[in-house]
N, C-alpha and C positions, 0 to 999 in steps of 0.2 A: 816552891823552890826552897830549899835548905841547903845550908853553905856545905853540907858536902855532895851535892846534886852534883856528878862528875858526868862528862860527857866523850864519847869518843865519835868521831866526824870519820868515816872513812867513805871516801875517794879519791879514785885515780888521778884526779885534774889537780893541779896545786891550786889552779886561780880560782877554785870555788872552797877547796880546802881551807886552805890558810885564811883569806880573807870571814871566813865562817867560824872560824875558832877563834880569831879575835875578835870578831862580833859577840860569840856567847860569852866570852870574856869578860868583855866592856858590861853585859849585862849581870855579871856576879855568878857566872858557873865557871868550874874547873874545865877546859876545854883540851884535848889531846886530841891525835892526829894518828889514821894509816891511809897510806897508799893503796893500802891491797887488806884483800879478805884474809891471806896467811900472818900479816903483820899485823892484822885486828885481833885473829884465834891469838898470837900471844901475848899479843899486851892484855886481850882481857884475862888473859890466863892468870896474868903476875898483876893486878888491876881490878880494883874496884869500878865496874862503870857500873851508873845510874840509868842512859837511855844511850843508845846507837842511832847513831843520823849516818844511816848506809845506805850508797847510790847501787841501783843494780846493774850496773853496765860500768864493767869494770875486766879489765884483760884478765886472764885466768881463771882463778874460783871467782864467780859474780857471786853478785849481791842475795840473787836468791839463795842460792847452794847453803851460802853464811847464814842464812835470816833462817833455813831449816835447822841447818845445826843448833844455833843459838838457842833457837823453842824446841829443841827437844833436852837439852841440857842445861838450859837458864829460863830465869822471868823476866829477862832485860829487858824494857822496853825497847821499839823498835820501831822509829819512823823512815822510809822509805823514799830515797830519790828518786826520781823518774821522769825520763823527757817524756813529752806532750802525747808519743806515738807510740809508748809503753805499754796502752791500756791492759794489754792481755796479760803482762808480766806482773804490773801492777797491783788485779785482781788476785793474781796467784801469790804475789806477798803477802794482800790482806787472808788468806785463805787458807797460811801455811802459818799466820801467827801475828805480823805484822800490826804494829798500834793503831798505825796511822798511815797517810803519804801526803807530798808535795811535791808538781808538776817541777821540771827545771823550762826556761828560769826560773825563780823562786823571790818573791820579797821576803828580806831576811825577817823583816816584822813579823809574817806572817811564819815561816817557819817557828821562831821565837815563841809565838802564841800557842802553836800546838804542842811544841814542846811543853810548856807548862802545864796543857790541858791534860796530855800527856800523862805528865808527871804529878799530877795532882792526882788524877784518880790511882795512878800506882800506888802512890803511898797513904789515901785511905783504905785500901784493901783491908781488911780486920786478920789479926794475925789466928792461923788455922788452930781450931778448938781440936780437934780428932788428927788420928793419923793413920793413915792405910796402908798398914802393918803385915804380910801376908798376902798369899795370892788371893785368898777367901775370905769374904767380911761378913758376918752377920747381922742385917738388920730388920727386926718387927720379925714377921713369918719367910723372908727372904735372905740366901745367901748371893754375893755379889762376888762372880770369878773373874779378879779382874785380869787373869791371864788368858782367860777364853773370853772374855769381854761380854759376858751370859749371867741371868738372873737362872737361881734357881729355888724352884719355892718349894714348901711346904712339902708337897705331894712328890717330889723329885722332879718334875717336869722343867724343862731349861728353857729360858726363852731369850733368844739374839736381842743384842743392845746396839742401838745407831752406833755411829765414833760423837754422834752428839749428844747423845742420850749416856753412854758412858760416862764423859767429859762431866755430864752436867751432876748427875747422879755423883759421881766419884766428890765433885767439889763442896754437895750436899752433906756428903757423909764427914769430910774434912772440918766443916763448919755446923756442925750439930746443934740448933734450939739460934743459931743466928738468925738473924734480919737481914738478908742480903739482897742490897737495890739490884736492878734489873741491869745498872749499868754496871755494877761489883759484878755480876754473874758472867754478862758480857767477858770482861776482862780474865775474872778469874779461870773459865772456861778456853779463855784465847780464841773465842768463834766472831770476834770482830771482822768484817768482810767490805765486801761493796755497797752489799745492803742490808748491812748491819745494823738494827734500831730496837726499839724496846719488844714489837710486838714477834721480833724474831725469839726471844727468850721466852714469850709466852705458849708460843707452839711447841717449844722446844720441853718445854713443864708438863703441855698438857698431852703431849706424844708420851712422856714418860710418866705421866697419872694414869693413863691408858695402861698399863703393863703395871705396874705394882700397886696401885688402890683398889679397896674391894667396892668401894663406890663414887665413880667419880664424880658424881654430882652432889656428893659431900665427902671432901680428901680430906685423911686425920692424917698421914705423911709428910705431904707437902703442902703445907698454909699460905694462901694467898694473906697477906698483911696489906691492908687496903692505903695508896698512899706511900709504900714503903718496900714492898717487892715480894719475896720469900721465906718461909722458914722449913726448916726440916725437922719435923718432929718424931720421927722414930726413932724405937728403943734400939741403939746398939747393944749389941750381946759383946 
């Protein structure tokens, strides 16, 4: 946490509202308040917020509608309210972007915790070395259209990229010669889910060594760092 770690709390219910933003209060964050997903889009408009603690059962725009928007236009973190019988909503915020979630009722302690946990790995993210400038990037013997979401190599031939395998490539390219843990990729990717865990990132590597190394059983691309995660070592052009 860092004293300007801001938070906005939006839900419907005042009695979980307000008693929740003077709890993060008392704990040393800036705590602000919406009623609704429309009154969240503008405060954060005019508003620095650090993480959203947004319920998804909410009259009008709900919680998910907001939590898409947010991940395609922000990095806001994003933990997730939800009563007990949510599960299927639930899944689909962790799957659309979401940080985190917490059943209602909820101990505040426990929310508390995950907000930090939270917030901790947000802001060790390492700030993006590369930038993906253009619909077409050049790297090693492969172009990368990231409008057609397609590798195309050497010889011309195109080959389809998952939306995970894009995600993951694309955040490679953004962090070029980094060291990026398994749980940084997690994040940076936003493929946090249900069953979200380390060994999802490694299928998610070796799906995409399959497509652009010329040998995968020794990648010069993408470096396993043993103890430490990934590196990406192709030459951008």
């Amino acid at each position: 946490m860092t004293k300007s770690d801001h938070i906005l709390v939006v839900d419907d219910a005042h009695d979980i509202r307000e008693p929740l933003a003077r709890y993060l209060t008392k704990n040393g964050y800036r705590a602000s308040q919406a009623e609704s997903a429309a009154k969240a889009r503008q405060f954060i408009k005019d508003n620095a917020i650090d993480l959203l603690v947004l319920d998804i059962m909410m009259p009008g725009e709900d919680g998910l509608s907001l939590c898409r928007h947010l991940r395609e236009t922000t990095q806001i973190p994003i933990i997730l309210l939800t009563a007990m019988s949510e599960e299927t909503d639930r899944i689909v915020g962790l799957e659309m972007g979401a940080d985190d979630y917490v059943s209602k009722p909820f101990n505040p302690r426990e929310l508390l915790a995950r907000i930090k946990a939270v917030l901790r790995r947000f802001h060790s993210l390492p700030p993006e070395h590369g930038t993906l400038d253009g619909d077409q990037i050049k790297f090693d013997d492969w172009i990368l259209d990231s409008k057609r979401r397609e590798l195309i190599a050497a010889d011309g031939v195109t080959i389809p990229l998952s939306t995970g395998e894009f995600k993951l490539l694309s955040v490679f390219l953004s962090y070029p010669e980094r060291v990026l843990s398994r749980e940084q990729l997690l994040d940076l990717t936003q493929s946090r889910n249900a069953e979200a865990f380390d060994r999802s990132i490694d299928n998610q590597v070796s799906r995409l060594r399959k497509k652009i190394e010329a040998d995968i059983k020794s990648p010069q691309l993408i470096k396993t760092v043993w103890g430490g995660g990934y590196r990406f070592q192709a030459k951008l052009h």
